[in-house]
N, C-alpha and C positions, 0 to 999 in steps of 0.2 A: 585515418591511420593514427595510432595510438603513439603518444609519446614515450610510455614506457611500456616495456610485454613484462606479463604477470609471468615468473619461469615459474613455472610448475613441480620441475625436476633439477635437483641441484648438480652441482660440479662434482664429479669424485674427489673428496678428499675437503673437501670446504663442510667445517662444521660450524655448528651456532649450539647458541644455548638458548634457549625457550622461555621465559621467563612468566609464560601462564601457565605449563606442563610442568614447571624446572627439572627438565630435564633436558640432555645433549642431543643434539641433532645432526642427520647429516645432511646436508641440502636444505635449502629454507622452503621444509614445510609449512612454517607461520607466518604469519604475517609480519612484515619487517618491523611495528611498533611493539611485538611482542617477544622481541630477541637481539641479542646480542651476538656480533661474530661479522662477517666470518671470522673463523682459528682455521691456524694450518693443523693445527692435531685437534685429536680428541680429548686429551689430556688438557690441552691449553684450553678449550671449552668449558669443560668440566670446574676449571679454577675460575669463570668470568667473574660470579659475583664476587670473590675474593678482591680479582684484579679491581672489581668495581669500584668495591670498599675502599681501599689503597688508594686508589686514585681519587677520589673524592677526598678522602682524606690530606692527602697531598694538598689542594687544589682550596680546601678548606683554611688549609693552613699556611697559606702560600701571601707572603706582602705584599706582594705586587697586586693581587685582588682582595684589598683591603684601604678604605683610606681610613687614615688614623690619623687626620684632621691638619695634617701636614698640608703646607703647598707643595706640586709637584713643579721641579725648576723644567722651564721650555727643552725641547729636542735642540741642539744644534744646529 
């Protein structure tokens, strides 16, 4: 017995974005290393790499993943 089943056919209403098509999906046609989502809309799909962007750039620019040669004082 398989630990996970391959769905075939997606959920109405769950979209991905594709990111070897780029283009919007509905149901995970692809294979899950090549998409992003699920989104509840299509619209929210549609903006993922935006959201990507964003976020990485957040995340880029974020101190707390950054040392900057500081010591960090113990937890409590």
């Amino acid at each position: 017995m398989a630990l996970f089943k391959k769905r075939t056919v997606g959920k109405p209403g769950e979209w991905y974005y594709c990111l070897e098509h780029k283009k919007v999906e509905e149901g995970p046609d692809c294979p899950a290393k090549n998409r992003f989502g699920p989104y509840t809309t299509r619209e929210e799909a549609s903006h993922a790499m935006e959201t990507a962007r964003e976020r990485n750039l957040e995340w880029e620019t974020d101190p707390r993943w950054h040392d900057s040669g500081r010591t960090q004082e113990p937890p409590d």
